[in-house]
N, C-alpha and C positions, 0 to 999 in steps of 0.2 A: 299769367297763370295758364298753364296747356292743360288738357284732359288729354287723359288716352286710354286704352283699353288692354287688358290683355286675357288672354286662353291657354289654355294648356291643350286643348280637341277634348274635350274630356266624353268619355262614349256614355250616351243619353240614350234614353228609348225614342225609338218611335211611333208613327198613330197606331199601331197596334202595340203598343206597348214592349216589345221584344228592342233589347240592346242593339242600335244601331251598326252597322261593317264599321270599320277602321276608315274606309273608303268615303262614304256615306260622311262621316264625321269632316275630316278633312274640307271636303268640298262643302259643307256646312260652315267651317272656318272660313273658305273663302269668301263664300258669300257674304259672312258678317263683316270678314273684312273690307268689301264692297262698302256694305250700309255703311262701315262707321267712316269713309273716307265721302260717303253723299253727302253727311250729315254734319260733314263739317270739323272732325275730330283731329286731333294734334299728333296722336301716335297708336298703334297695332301691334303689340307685342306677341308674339308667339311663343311657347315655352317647350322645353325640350325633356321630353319621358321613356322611358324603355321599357313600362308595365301595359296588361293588358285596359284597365283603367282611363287612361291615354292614348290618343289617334296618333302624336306627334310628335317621331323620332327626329326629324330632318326637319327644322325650321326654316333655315335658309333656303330650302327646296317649294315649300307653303309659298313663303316670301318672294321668291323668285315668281310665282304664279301674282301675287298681288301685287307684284311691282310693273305688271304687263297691264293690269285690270284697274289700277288707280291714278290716281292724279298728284294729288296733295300731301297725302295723309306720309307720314315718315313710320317706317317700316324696320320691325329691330324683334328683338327675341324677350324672354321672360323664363327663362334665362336660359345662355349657350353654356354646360356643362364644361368648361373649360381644363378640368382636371382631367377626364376622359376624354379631350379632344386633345388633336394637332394645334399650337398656337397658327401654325404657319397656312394648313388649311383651312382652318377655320377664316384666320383673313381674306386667303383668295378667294371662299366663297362668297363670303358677304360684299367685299368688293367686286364681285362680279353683281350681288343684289342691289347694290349700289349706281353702276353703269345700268343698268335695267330699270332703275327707277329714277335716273337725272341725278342722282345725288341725295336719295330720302333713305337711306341704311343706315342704321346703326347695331351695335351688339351691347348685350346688356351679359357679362360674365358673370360665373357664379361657379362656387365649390359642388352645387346641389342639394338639396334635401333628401334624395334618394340616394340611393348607393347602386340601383340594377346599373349603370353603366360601366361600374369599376370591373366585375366580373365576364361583361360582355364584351370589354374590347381588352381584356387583359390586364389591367392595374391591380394592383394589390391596395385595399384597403389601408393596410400599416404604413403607405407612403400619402395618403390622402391630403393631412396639410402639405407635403415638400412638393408635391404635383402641382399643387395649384400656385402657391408662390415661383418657382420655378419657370410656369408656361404662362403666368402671369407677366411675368420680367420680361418674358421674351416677346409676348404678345406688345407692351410697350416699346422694346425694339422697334419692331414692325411698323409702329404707326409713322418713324420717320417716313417709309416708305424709300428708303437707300438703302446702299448696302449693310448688312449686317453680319457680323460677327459676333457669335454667341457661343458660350458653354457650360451647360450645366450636368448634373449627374444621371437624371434618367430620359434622358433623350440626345439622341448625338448630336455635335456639336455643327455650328452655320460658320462656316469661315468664307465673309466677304462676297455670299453671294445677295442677290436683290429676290424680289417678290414680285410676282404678274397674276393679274393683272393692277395694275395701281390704280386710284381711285384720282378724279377730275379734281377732286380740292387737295388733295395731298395727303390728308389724314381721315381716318375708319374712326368718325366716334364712339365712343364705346366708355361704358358704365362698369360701376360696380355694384351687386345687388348686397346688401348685408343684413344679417337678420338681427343685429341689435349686440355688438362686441365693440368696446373700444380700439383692438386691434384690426378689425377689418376695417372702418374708419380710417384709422391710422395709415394703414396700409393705401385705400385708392387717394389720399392725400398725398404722399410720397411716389403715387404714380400718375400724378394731376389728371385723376379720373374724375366725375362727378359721379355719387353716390345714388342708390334708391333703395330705400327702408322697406325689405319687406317686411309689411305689419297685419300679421294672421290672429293676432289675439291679444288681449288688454287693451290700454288706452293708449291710441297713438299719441297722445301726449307727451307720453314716458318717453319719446325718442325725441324729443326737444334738445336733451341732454347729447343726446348721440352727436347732433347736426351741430351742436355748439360746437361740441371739442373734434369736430371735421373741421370747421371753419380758423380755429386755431390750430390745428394742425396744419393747414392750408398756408398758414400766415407764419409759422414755426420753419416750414420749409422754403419757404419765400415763392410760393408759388399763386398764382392771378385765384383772384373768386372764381367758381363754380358749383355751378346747380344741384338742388338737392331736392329728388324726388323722394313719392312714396308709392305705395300698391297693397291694396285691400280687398276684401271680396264684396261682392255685391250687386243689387237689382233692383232695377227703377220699374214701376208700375205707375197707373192712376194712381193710385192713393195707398197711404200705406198699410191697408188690412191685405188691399191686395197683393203689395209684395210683398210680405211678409206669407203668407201663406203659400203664395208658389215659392219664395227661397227658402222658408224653413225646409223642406222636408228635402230638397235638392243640396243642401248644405248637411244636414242630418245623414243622410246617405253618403257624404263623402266625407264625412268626418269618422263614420263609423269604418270605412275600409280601411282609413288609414290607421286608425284607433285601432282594431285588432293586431295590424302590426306593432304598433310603438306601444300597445297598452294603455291608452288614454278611454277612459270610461264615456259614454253616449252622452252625444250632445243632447240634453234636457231644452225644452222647452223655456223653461225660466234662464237657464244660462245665456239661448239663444237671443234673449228679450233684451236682457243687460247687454248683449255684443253689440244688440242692433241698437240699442241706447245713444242719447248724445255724445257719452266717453267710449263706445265700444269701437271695436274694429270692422264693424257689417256695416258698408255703407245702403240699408237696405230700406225702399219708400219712396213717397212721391217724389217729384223733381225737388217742389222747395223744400223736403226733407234732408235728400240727397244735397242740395248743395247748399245749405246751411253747415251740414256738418263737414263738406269738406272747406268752405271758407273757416270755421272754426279750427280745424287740424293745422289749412294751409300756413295758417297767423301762429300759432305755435311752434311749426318745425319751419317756416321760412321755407317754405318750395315754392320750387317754379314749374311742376308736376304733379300733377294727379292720375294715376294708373287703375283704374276699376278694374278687376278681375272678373268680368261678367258672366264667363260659363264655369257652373259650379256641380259636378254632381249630375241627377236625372233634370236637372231645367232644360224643357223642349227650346229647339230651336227656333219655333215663334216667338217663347218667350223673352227670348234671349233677343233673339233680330226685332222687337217692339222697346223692350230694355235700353238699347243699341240707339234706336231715333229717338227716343226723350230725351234720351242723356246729351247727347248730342245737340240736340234743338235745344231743350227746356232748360236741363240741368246746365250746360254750357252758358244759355243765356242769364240766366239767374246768379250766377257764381261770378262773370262779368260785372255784372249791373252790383250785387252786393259789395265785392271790392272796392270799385269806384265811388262805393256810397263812402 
């Protein structure tokens, strides 16, 4: 069972209370991403945004900086917008984060929850699913890492050339994030991806079902087992009045900007109680809070990962970097030792 972390930079105030640079933020990412590879942690996801909200457009670029500054820890996205991206550059960069870091990159693709990058780099919304199956396919191409020939309809066609720089094991591992759809399942089974359930609300329970019928899809296309994460938000403290009081209102706060966009009414107090509950999706509380409930989740959906979302909203970056060493130390150890029990 791995831990790992993931961020979005999400812009936080500082001691004085005023919204942090973009700048500011980033270089706060770094540093977390430091702690969480001192502290002994399994992976570093970085996620990719194009709103004011968000430090961070350019993950592989973060990446690039923490594959200089770490040792261990495996280094990969949360997620790379793949429908608004190049399949082909996108490769070359992470494979170059890959040579910079020995061999610890991975990419974690995704359609997006947002949509700012369809208009910013010119895609049309009305092609959104055919983008992403389309640069999908080709992105599998790519992992032979030889020549390739490919053609689809909105991007011109690769006839028989190669990709540089290649990567020392041969293949760019790379996921697929799904937010809970039989056919996206479906889908990174027939591209023998390994899946990771983003789970932002309800009982990750409910995605038991999801992981099953990957697993038979998996075994339908006669393709080998492969791992099945997840990712939630959350923050470890002392004890749980105290996280719970610094992640409510840092969670409240980002639930509400998103909420005026999509129309989703304020995170209430009592709802956020039920989230952070034994069935809910906050993994939020002391260590053996935090990882009781993820041994509980993990035994239900069969993962071989766990992915905390630790910065959420206005949560300071002490809080966040103190969050960072329990989880790591405490919660890490405890979820070990539970297991094996």
């Amino acid at each position: 069972m791995q831990l790992g972390l993931n961020t979005f930079g999400d812009v936080h105030p500082g001691p004085d209370g005023q919204p942090l640079s973009d700048a500011q933020v980033i270089r706060d990412v770094l540093a977390e991403g430091i702690q969480a590879d001192r502290v002994g942690l399994d992976f570093f996801g970085v996620g990719e945004h194009h709103r004011s909200d968000f430090a961070i457009s350019a993950p592989d670029t973060v990446l690039a900086g923490l594959a200089t500054a770490t040792e261990t820890i495996r280094l990969g996205t949360a997620v790379s917008v793949l429908s608004s991206d190049d399949p082909v550059r996108l490769y070359q960069r992470f494979a170059t984060v890959d040579a910079l870091s020995s061999g610890r990159a991975e990419v974690v693709l995704g359609r997006g929850s947002f949509t700012e990058s369809f208009p910013l780099f010119g895609f049309d919304l009305q092609d959104y699913e055919r983008l992403f199956e389309e640069k999908l396919e080709l992105f599998s191409r790519l992992q032979s890492e030889g020549p390739i020939t490919w053609e689809g309809g909105l991007r011109p066609a690769i006839d028989g050339l190669e990709v540089h720089p290649k990567t020392e094991s041969g293949r760019l591992p790379a996921w697929i994030a799904v937010g809970g759809s039989p056919q996206s399942v479906v889908r990174a089974a027939h591209y023998e991806m390994p899946v990771i359930f983003a789970i932002i609300g309800g009982s990750p329970t409910a995605f038991a079902a999801f992981a099953q019928h990957y697993r038979r899809a998996l075994e339908h296309f006669g393709k080998p087992e492969l791992p099945v994460a997840w990712h939630s938000p959350g923050h470890v403290a002392e004890t749980d009045e105290q996280a719970r009081e610094e992640f409510f209102p840092a969670q409240a706060h980002n639930h509400a900007v998103i909420g005026r966009e999509r129309g989703w009414p304020p995170l209430s107090r009592e709802a956020f109680e039920q989230m952070a509950g034994p069935d809910g999706a906050y993994y939020v509380g002391s260590p053996e809070t935090v990882a009781r409930k993820i041994v509980r989740h993990q035994k239900a959906l069969g993962a071989a990962r766990f992915d905390l979302k630790y910065a959420v909203g206005t949560l300071s970056h002490s809080a966040m970097m103190r969050s960072i060493e329990l989880y790591g130390t405490e919660v890490r150890r405890l979820v070990q030792d539970m297991l094996a029990d």
